[in-house]
N, CA, C and O atoms as CSV, one atom per row, in Angstrom:
chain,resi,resn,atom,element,x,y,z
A,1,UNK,N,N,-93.149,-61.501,-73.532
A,1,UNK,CA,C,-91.856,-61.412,-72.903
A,1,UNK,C,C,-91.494,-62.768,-72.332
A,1,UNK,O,O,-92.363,-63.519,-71.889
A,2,UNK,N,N,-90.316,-63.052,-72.343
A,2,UNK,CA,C,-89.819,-64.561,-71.913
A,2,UNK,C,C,-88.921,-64.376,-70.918
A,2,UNK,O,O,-88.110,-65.249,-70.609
A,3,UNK,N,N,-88.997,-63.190,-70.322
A,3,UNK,CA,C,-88.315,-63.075,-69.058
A,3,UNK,C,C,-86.649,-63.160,-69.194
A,3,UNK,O,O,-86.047,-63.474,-68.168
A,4,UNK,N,N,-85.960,-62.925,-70.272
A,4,UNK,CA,C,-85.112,-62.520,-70.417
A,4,UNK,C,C,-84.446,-61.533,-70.265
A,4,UNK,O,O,-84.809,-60.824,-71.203
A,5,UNK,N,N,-83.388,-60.760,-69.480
A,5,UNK,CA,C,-83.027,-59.203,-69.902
A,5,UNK,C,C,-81.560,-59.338,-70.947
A,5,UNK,O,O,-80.720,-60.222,-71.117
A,6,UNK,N,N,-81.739,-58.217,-71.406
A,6,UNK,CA,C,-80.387,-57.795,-72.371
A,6,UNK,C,C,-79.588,-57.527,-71.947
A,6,UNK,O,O,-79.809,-56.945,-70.885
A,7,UNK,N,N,-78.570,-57.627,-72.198
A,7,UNK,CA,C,-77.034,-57.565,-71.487
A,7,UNK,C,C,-76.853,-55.942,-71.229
A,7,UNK,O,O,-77.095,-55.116,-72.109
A,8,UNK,N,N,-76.426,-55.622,-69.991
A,8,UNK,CA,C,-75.987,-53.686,-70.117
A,8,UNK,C,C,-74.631,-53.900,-70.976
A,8,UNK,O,O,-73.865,-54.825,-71.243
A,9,UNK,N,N,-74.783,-52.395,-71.283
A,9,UNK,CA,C,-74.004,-51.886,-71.825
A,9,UNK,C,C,-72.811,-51.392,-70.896
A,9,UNK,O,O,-73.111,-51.533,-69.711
A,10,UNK,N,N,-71.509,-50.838,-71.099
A,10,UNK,CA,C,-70.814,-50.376,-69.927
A,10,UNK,C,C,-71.315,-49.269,-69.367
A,10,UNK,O,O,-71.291,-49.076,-68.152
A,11,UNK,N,N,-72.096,-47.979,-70.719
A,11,UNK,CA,C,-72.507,-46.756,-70.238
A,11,UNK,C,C,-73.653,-47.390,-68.909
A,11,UNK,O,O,-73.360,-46.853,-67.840
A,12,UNK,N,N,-74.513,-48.105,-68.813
A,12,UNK,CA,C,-75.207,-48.504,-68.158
A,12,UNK,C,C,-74.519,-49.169,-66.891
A,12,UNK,O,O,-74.832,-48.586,-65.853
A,13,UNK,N,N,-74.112,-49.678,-66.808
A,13,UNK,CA,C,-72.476,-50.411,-65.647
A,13,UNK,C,C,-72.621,-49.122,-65.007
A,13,UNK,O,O,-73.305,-49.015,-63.989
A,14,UNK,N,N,-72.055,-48.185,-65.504
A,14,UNK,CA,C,-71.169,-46.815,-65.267
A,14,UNK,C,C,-72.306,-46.169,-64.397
A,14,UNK,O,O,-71.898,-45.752,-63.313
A,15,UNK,N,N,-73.815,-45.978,-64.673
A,15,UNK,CA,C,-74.748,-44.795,-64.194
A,15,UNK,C,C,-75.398,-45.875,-63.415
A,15,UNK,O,O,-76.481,-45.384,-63.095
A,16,UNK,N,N,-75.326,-47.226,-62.873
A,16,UNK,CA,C,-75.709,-47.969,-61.981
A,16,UNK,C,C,-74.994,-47.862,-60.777
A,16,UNK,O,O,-75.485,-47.710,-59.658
A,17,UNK,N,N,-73.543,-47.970,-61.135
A,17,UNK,CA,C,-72.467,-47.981,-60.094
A,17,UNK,C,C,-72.081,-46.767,-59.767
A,17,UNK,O,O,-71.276,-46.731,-58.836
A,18,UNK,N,N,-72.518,-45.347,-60.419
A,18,UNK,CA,C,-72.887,-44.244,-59.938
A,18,UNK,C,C,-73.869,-43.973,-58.721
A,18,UNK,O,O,-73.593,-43.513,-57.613
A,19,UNK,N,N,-74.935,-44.332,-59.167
A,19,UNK,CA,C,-76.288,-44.488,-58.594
A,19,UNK,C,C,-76.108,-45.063,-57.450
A,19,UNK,O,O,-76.606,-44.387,-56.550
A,20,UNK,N,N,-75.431,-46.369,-56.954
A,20,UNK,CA,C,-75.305,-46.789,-56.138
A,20,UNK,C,C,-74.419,-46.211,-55.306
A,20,UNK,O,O,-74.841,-45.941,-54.182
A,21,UNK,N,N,-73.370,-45.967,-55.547
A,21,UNK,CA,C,-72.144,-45.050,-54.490
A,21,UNK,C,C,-72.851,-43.745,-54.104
A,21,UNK,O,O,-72.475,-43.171,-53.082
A,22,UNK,N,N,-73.902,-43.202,-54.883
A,22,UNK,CA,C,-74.377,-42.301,-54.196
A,22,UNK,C,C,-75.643,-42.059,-52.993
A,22,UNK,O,O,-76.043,-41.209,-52.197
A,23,UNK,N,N,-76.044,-43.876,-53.633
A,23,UNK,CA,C,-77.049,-44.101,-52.629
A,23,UNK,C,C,-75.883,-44.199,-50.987
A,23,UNK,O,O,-76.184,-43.591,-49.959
A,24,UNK,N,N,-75.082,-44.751,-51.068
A,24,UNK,CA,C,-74.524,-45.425,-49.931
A,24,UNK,C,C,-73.658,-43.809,-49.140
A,24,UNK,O,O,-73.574,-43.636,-47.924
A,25,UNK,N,N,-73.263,-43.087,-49.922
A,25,UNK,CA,C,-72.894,-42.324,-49.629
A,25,UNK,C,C,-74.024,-41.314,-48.639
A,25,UNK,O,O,-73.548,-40.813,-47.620
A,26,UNK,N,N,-75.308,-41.081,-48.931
A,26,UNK,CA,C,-76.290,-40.629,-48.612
A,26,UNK,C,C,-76.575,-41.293,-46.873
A,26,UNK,O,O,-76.746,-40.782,-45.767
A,27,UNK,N,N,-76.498,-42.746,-47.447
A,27,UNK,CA,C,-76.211,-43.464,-46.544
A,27,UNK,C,C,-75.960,-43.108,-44.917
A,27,UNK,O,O,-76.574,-42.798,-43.897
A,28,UNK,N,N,-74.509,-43.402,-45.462
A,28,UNK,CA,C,-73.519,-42.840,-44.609
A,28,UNK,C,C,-73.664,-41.535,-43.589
A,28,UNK,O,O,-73.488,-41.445,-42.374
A,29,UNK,N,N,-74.077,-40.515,-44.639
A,29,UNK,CA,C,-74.290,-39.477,-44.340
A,29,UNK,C,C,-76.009,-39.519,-43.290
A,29,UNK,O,O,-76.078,-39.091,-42.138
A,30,UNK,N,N,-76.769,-39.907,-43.782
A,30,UNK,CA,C,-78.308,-40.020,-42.723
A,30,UNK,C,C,-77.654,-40.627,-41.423
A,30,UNK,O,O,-78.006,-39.988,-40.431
A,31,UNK,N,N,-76.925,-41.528,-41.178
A,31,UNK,CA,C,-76.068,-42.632,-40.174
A,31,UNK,C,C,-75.733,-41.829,-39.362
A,31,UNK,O,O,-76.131,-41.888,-38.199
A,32,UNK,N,N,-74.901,-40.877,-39.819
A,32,UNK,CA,C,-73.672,-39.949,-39.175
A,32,UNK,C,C,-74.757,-39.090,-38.654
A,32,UNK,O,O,-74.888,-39.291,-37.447
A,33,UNK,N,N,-75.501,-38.295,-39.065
A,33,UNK,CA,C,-76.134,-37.304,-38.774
A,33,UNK,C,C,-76.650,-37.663,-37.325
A,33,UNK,O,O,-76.429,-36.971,-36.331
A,34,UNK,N,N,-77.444,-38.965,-37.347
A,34,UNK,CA,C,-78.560,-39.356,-36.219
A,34,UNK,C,C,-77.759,-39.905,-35.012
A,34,UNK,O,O,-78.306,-40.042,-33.918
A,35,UNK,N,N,-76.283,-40.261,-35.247
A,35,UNK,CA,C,-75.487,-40.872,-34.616
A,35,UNK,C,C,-74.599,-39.547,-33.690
A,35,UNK,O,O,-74.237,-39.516,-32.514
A,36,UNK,N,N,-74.443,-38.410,-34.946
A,36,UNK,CA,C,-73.458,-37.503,-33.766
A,36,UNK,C,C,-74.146,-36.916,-32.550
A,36,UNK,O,O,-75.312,-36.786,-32.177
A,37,UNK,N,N,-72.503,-36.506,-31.916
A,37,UNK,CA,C,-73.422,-35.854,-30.577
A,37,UNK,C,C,-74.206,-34.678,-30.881
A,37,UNK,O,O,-73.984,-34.096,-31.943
A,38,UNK,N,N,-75.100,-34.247,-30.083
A,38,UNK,CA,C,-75.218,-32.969,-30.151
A,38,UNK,C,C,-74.119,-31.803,-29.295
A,38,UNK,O,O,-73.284,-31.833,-28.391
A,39,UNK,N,N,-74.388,-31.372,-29.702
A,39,UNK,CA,C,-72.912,-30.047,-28.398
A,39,UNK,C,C,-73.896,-29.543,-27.476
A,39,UNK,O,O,-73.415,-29.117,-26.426
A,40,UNK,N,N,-75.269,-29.473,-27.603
A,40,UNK,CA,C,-75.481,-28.810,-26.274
A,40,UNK,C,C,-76.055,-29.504,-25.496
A,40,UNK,O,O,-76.949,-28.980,-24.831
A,41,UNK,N,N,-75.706,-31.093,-25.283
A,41,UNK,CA,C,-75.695,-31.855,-24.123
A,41,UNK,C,C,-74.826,-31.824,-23.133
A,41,UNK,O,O,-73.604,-31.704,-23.051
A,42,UNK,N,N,-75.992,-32.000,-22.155
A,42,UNK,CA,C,-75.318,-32.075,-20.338
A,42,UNK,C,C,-73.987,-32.934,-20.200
A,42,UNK,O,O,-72.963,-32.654,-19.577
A,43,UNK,N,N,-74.361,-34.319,-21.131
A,43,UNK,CA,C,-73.809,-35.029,-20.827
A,43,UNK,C,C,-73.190,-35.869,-21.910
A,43,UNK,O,O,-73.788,-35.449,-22.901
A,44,UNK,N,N,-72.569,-36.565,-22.227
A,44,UNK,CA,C,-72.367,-37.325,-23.764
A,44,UNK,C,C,-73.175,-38.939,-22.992
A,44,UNK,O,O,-73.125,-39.579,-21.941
A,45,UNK,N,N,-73.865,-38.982,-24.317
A,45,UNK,CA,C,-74.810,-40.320,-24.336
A,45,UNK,C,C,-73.662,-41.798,-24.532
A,45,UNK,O,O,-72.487,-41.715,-24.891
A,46,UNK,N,N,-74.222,-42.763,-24.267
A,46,UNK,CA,C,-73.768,-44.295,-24.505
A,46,UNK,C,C,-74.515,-44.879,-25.209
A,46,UNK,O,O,-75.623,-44.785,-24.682
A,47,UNK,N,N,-74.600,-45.644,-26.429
A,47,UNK,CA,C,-75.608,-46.530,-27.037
A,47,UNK,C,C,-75.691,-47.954,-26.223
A,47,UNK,O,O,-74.742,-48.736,-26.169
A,48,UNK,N,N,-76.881,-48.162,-25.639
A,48,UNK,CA,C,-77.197,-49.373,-24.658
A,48,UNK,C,C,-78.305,-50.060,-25.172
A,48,UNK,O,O,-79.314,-49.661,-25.753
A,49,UNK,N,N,-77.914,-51.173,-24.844
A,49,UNK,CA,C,-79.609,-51.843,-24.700
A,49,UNK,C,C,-79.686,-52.679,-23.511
A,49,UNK,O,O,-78.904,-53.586,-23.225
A,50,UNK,N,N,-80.795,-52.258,-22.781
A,50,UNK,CA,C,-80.822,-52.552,-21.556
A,50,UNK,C,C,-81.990,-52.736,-20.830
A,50,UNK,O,O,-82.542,-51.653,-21.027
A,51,UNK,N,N,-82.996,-53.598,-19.879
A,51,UNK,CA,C,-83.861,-53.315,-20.105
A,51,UNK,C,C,-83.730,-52.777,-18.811
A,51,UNK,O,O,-82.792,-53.003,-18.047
A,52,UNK,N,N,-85.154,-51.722,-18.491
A,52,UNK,CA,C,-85.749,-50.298,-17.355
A,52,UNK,C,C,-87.185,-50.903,-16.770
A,52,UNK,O,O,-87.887,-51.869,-17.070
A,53,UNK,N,N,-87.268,-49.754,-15.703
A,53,UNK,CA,C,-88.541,-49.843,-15.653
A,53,UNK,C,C,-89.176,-48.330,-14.956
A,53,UNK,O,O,-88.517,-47.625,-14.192
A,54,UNK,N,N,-90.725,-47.995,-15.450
A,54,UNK,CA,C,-90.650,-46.485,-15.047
A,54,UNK,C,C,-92.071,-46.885,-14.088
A,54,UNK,O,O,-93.095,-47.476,-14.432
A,55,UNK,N,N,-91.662,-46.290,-12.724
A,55,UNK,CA,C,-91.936,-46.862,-11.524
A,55,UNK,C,C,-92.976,-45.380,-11.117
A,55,UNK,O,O,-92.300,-44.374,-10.901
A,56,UNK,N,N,-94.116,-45.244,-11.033
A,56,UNK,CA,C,-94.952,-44.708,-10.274
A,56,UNK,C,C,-96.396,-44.994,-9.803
A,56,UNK,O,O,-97.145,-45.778,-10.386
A,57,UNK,N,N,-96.754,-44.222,-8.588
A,57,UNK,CA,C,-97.721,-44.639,-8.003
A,57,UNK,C,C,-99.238,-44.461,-8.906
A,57,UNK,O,O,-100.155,-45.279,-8.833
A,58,UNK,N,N,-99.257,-43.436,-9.600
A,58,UNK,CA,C,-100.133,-43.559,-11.123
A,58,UNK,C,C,-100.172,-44.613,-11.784
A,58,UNK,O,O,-101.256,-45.102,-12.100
A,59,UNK,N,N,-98.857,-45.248,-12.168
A,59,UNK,CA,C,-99.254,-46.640,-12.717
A,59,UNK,C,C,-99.700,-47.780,-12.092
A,59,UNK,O,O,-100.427,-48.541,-12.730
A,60,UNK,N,N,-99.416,-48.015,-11.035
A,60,UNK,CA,C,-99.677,-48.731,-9.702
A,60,UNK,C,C,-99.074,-49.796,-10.249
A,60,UNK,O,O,-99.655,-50.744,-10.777
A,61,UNK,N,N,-97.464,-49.598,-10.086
A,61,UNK,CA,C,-96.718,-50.537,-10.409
A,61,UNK,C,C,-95.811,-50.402,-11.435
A,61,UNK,O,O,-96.207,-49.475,-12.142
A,62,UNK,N,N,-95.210,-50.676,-11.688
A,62,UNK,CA,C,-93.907,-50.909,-13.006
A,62,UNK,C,C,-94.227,-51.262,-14.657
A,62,UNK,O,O,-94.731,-52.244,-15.202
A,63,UNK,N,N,-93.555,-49.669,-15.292
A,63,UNK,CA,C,-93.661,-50.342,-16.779
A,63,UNK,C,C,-92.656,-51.071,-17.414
A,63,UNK,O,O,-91.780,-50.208,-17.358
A,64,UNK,N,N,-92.099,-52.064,-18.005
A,64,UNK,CA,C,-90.861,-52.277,-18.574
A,64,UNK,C,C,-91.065,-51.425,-20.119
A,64,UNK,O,O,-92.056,-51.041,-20.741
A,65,UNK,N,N,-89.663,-51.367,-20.346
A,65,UNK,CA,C,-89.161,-50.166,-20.808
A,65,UNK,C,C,-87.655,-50.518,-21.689
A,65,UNK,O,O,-86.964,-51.341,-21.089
A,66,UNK,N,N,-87.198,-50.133,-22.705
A,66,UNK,CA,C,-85.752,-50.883,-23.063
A,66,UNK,C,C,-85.245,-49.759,-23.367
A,66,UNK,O,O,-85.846,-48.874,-23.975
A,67,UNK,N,N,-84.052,-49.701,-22.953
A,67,UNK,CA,C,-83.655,-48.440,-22.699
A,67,UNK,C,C,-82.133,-48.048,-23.738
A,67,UNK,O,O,-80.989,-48.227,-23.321
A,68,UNK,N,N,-82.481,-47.483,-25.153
A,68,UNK,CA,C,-81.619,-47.225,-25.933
A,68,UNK,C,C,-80.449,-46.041,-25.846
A,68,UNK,O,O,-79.646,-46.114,-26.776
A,69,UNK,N,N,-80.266,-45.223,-25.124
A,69,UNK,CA,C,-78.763,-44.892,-24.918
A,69,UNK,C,C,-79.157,-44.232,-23.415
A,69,UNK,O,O,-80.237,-43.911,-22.919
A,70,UNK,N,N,-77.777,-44.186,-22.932
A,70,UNK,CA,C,-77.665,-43.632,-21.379
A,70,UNK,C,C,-76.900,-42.500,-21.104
A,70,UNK,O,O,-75.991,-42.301,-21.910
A,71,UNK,N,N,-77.021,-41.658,-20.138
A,71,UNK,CA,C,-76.394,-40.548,-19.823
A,71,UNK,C,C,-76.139,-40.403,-18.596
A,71,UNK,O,O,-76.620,-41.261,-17.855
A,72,UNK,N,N,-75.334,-39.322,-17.982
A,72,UNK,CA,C,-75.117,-39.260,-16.324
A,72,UNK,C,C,-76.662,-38.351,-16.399
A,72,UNK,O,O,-77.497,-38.448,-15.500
A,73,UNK,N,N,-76.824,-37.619,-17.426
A,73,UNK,CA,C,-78.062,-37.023,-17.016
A,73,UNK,C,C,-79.028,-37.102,-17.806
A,73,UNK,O,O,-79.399,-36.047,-18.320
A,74,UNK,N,N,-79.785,-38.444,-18.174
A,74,UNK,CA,C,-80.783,-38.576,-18.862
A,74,UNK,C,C,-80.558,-39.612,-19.699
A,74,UNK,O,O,-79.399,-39.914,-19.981
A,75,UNK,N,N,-81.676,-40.334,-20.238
A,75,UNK,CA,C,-81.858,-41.729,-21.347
A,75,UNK,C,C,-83.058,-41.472,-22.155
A,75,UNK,O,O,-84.100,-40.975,-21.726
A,76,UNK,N,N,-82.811,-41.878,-23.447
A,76,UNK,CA,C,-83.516,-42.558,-24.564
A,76,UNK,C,C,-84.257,-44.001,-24.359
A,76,UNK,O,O,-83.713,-44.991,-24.849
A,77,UNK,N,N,-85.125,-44.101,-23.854
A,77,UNK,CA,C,-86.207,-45.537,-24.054
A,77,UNK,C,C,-87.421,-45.725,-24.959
A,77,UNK,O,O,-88.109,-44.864,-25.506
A,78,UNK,N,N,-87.481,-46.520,-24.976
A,78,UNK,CA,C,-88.897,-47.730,-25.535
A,78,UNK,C,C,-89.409,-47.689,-24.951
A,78,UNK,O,O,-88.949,-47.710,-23.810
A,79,UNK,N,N,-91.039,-47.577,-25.166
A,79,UNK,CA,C,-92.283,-47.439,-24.455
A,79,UNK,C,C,-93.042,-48.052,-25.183
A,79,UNK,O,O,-92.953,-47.960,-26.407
A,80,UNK,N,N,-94.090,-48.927,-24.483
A,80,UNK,CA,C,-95.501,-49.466,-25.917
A,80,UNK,C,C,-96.166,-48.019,-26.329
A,80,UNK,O,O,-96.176,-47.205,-25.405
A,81,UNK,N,N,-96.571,-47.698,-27.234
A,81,UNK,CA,C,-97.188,-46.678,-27.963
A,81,UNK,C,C,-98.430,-46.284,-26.835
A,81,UNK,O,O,-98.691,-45.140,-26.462
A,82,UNK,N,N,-99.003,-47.330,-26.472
A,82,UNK,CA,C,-100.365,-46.359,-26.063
A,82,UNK,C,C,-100.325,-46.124,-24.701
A,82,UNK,O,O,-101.284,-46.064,-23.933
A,83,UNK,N,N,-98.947,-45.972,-24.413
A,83,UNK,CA,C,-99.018,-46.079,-22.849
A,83,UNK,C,C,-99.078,-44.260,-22.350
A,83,UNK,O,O,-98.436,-43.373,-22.910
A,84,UNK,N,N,-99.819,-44.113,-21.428
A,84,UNK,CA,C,-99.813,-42.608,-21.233
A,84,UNK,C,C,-99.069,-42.956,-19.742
A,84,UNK,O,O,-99.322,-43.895,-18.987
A,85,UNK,N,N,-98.009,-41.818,-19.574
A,85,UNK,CA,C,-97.402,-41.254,-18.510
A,85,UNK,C,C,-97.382,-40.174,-18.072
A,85,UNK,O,O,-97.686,-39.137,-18.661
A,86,UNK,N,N,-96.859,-40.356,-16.506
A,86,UNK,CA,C,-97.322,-39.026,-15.432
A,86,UNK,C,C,-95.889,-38.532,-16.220
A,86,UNK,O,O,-94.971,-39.161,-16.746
A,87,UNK,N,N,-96.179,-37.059,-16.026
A,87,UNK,CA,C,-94.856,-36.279,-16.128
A,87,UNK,C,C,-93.681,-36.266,-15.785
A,87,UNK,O,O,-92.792,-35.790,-16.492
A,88,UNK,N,N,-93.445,-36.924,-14.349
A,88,UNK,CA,C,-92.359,-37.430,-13.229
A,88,UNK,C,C,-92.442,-38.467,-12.782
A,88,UNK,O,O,-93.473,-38.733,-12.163
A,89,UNK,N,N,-91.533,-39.340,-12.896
A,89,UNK,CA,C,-92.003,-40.462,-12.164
A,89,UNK,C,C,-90.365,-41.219,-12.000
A,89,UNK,O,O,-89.466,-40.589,-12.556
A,90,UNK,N,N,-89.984,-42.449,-11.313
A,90,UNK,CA,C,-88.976,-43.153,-11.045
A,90,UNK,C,C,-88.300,-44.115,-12.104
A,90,UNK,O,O,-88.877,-45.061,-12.640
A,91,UNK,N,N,-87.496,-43.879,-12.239
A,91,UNK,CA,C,-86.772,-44.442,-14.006
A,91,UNK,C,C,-85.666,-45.942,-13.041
A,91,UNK,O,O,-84.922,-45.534,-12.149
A,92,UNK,N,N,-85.675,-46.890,-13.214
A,92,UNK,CA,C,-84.641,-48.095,-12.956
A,92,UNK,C,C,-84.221,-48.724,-13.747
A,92,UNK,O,O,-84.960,-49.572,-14.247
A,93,UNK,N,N,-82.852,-48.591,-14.211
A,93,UNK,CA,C,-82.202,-49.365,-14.765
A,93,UNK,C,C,-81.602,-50.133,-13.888
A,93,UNK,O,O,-80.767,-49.995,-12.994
A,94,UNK,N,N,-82.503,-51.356,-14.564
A,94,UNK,CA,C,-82.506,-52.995,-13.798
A,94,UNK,C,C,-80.632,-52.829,-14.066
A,94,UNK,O,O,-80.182,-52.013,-14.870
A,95,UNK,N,N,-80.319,-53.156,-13.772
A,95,UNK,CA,C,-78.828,-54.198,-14.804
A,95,UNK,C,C,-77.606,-53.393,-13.306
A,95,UNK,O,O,-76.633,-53.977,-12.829
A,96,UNK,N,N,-78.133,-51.906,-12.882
A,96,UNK,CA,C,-77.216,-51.539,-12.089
A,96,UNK,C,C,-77.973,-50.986,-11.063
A,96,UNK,O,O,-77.565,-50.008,-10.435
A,97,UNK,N,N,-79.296,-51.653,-10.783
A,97,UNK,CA,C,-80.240,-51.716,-9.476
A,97,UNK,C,C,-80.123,-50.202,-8.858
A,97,UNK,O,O,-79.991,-49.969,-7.656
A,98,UNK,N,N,-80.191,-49.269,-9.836
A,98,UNK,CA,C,-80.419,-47.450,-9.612
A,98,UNK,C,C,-81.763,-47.119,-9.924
A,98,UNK,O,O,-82.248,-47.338,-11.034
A,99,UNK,N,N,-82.373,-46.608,-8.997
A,99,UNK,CA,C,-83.478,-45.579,-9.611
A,99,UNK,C,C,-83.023,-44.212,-9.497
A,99,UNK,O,O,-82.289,-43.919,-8.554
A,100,UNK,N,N,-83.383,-43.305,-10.379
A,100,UNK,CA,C,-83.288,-42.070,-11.137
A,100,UNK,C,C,-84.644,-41.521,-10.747
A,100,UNK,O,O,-85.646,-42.235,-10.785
A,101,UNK,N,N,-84.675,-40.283,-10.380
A,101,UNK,CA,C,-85.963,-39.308,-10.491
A,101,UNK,C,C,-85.921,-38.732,-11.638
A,101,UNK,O,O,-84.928,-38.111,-12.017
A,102,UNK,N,N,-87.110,-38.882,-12.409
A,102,UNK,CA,C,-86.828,-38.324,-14.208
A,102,UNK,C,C,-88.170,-37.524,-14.429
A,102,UNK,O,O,-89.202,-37.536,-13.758
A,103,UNK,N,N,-87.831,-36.800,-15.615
A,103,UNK,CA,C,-89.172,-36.437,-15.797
A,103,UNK,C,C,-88.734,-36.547,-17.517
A,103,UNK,O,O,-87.622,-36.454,-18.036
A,104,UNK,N,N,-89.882,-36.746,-18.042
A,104,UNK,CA,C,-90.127,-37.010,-19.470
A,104,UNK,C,C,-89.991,-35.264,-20.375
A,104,UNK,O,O,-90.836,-34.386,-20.201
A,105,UNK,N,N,-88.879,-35.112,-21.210
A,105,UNK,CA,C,-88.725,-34.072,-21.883
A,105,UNK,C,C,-89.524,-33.548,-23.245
A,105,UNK,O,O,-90.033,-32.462,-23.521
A,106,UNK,N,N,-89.368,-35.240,-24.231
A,106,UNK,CA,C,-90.011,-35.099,-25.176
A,106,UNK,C,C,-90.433,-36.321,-25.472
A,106,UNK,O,O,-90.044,-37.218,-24.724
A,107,UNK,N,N,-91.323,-36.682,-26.619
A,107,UNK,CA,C,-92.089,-38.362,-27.170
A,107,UNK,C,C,-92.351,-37.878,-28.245
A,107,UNK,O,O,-92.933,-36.820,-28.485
A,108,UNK,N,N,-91.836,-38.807,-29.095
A,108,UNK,CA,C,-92.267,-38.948,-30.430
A,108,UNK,C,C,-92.648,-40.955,-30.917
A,108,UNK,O,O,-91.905,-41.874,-31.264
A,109,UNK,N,N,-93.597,-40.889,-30.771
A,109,UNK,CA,C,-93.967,-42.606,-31.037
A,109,UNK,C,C,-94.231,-43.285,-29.880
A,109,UNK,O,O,-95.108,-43.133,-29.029
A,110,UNK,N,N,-92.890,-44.432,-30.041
A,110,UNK,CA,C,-92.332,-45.262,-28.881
A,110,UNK,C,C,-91.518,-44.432,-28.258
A,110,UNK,O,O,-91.589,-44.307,-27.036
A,111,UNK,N,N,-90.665,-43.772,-28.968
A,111,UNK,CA,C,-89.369,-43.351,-28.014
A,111,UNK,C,C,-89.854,-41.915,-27.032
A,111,UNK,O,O,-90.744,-41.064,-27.009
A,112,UNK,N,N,-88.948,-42.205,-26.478
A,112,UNK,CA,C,-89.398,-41.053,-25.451
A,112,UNK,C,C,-87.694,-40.955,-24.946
A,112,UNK,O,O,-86.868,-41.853,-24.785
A,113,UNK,N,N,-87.564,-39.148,-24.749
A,113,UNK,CA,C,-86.291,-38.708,-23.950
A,113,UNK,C,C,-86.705,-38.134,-22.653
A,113,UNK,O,O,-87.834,-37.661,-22.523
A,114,UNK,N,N,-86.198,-38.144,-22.080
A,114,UNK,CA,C,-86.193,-38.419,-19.481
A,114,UNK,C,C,-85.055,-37.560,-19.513
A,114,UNK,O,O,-84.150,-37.779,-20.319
A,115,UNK,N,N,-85.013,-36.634,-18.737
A,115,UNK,CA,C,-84.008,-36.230,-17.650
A,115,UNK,C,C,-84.246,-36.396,-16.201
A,115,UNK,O,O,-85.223,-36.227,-15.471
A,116,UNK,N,N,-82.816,-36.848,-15.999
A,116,UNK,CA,C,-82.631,-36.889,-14.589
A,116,UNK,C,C,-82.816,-35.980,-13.591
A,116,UNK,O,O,-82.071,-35.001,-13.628
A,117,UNK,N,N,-83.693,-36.052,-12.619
A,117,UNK,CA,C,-83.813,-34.789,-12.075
A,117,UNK,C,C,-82.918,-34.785,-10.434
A,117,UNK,O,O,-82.844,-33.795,-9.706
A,118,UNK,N,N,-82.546,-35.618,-10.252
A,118,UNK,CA,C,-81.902,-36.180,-9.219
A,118,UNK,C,C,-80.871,-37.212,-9.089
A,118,UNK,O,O,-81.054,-38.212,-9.783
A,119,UNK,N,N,-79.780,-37.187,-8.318
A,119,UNK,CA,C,-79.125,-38.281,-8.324
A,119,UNK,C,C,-79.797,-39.962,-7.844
A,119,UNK,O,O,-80.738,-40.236,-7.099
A,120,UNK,N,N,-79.016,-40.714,-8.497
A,120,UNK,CA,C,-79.817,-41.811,-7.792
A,120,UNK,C,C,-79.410,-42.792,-6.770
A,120,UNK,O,O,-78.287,-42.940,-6.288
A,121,UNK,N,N,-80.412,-43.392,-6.532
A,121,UNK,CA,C,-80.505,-44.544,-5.347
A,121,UNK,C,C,-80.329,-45.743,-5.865
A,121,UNK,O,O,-80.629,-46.150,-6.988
A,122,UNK,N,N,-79.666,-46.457,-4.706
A,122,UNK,CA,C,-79.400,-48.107,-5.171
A,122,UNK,C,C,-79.983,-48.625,-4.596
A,122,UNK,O,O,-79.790,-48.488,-3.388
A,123,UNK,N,N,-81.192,-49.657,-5.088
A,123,UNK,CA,C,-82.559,-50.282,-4.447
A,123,UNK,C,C,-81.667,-51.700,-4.516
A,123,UNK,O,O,-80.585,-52.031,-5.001
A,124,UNK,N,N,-82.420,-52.157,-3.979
A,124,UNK,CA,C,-82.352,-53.687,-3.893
A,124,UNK,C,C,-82.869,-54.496,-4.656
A,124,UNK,O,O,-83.992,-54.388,-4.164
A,125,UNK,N,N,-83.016,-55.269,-5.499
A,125,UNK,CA,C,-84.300,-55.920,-5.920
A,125,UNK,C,C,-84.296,-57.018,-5.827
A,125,UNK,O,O,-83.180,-57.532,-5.912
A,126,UNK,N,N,-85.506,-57.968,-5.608
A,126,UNK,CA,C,-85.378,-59.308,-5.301
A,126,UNK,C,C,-85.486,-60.162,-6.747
A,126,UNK,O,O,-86.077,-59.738,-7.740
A,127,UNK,N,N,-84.818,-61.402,-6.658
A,127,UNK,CA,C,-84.544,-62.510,-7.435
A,127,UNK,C,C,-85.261,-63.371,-7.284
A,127,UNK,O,O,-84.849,-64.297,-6.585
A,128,UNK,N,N,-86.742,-63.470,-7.903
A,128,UNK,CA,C,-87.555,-64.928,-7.661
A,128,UNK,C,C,-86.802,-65.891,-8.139
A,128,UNK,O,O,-87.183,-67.060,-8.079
């Protein structure tokens, strides 16, 4: 072989550019799916990126955390994989100096979904 290909044919054109509109279409469709709301949320989500931190006396000290969509009652974050957490613990999103009382609903991987179990507090935080 000399690494040449043969020219398509149009029938071939035709079941490529098939193939492809249906890939994209599929597409589209996986996109939409993972993207809509659900209806039996508390709250309608925000897509954020932001970074958190999940604050308890078990950890003895602060995990950072990036925090992929937000709610009045609950968030989607990033976690390192092997990190084990208490069931309840203090959720801060740095960016609007709130901590949240949360407790962890579900984990699959990294991600992990929190509800709010409380309204929150506006901490202070210091600026080295």
């Amino acid at each position: 072989m000399d690494g040449s290909r043969e020219p398509l044919d149009d029938a071939a054109i035709s079941r490529h550019a098939r193939a492809t509109a249906s890939l994209h279409e599929l597409d589209r469709s996986v996109t939409d799916q993972v993207h809509s709301q659900k209806p039996n949320r508390k709250a309608p989500r925000r897509k954020v990126l932001k970074d958190g931190k999940i604050v308890s006396p078990t950890l003895h000290g602060a995990l950072d955390v990036r925090i992929r969509d937000l709610s009045a009652s609950g968030a989607l974050i990033e976690v390192p994989l092997a990190t084990e957490l208490p069931s309840t613990y203090g959720f801060l999103v740095v960016s609007e100096s709130k901590i949240y009382p949360a407790a962890t609903r579900w984990r699959r991987g990294n991600r992990l979904g929190m509800e709010f179990t409380g309204p929150a507090k506006t901490v202070n935080l210091r600026k080295w």
